[in-house]
N, C-alpha and C positions, 0 to 999 in steps of 0.2 A: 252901459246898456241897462234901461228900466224898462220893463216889461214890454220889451220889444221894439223901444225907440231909441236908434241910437244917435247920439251926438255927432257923430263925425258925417263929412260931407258923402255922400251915395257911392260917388266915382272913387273916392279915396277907401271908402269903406272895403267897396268892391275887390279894387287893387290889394290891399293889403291879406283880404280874403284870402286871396289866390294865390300870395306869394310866400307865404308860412305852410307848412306843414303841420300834420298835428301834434309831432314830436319836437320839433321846436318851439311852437308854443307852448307847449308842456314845459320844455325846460326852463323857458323865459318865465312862465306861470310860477315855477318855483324858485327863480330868484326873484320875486316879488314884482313883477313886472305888472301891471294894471291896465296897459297898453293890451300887452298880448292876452290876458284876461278877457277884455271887450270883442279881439278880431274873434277868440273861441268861440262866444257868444252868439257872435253875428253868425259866424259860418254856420254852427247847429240851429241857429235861432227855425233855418227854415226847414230844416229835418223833424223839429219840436210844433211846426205850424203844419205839415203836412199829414204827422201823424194824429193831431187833434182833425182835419177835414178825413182821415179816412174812418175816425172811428166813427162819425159826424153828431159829433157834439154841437148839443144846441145852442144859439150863438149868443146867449147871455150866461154861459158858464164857461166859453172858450177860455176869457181872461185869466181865471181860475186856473184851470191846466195848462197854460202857457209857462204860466206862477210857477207851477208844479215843476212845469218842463225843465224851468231856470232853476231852479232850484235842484232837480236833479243832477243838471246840468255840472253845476258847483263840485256836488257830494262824488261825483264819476271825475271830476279833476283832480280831488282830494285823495280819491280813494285809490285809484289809478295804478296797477302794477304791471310794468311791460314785460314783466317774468313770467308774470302767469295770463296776461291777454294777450292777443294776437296783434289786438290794433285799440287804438283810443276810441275810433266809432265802433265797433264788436261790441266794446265794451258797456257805452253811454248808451247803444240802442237797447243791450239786454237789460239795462238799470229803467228804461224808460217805459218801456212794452212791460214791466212787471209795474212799474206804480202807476201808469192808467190802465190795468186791466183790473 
């Protein structure tokens, strides 16, 4: 996935969205998996696009924070401890709401 376009076909993108959870893409995510990488991607891509239209960000800096989003995106995969968060979205949206505010 680069900055919001992803390679796989819609229908299939979709499908695959919906049949991972966020804890086994996690797990797959750390056995190096690049597949399940991309469905994480997709799935937040639009959590990362909703949150740019509510802060309403003007639309030649959207790209910019999308960048951001992904990129946080990454660092809350990385960073990730199901000891101490509740859920992988709790976590990515407190990481995200703190770097565009």
């Amino acid at each position: 996935l680069i900055l919001g376009f992803s390679l796989c076909p819609p229908l299939f993108s979709v499908y695959l969205v919906l049949t991972y959870n966020d804890n086994e893409l996690l797990y797959l995510i750390e056995e190096k998996s690049e597949e399940a990488l991309e469905i994480l991607q997709e799935k937040y891509l639009i959590l990362i696009k909703t949150k740019i239209k509510e802060m309403k960000i003007p639309y030649d800096k959207r790209s910019d924070y999308l960048e951001e989003g992904l990129i946080t995106l990454n660092k809350a995969v990385k960073t990730f401890d199901s000891k101490k968060s509740s859920s992988f979205y709790s976590y990515f949206t407190l990481l995200l709401n703190r770097k565009f505010i």
